[in-house]
C-alpha positions, 0 to 999 in steps of 0.5 A, spaced: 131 530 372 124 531 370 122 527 365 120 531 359 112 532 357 110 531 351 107 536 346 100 536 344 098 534 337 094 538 332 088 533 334 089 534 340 089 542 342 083 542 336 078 538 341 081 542 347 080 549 344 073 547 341 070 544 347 072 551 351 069 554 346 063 551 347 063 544 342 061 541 347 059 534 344 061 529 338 058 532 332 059 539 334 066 537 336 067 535 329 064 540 326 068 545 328 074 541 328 074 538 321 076 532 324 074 525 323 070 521 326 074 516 328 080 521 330 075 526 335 071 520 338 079 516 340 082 523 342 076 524 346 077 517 350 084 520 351 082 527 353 077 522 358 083 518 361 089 523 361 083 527 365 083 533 361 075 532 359 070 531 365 064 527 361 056 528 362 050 524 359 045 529 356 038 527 359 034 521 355 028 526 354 030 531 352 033 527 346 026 524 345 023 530 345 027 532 340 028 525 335 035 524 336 039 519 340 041 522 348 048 526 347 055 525 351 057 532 353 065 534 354 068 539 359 075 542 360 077 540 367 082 545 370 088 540 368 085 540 361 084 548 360 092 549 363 094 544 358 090 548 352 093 555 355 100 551 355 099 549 347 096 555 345 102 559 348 107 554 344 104 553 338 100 560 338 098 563 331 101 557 328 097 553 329 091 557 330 091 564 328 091 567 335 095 570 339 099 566 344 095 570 350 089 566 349 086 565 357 080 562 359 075 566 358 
């Protein structure tokens, strides 16, 4: 027998659904979350290692340009878009008010 998968968290799905609607680094990702620092910035690690999120620094310039540190963006890799589908079909408008036919858009 297979073992059994285990169901993405809240945390989890929230950061996968805000990276694929383009929160794409930290702050954002917090902003569109409403989740803490602490719990965005250790998930995404996590997302990092389980291979769910791809990962790219912004370039120095640009944050220079721009008077700001350099960002670290996010990606959903496939792995990651076929995880949020099958949270999202699971949890569909419980968790997030959207119907469980959420597709990659």
């Amino acid at each position: 027998m297979a073992p059994k998968k285990r169901r993405l968290g809240y945390a989890t799905v929230a950061i996968l659904r805000a990276i694929h609607e383009e929160h794409r680094y930290g702050l954002d990702i917090i902003a569109a979350t409403g989740l803490a620092t602490g719990t965005v910035y250790v998930t995404l690690g996590r997302l990092q290692k389980r291979g769910f999120v791809t990962t790219s620094w912004e370039d120095q310039r640009i944050a220079e340009r721009e008077g700001r540190p350099r960002r670290r963006y996010y990606e959903l890799s496939r792995a990651g878009r076929d995880a949020l589908d099958e949270a999202l079909e699971s949890y569909g408008v419980l968790m997030f008010g959207v119907p469980a036919q959420h597709g990659r858009g």
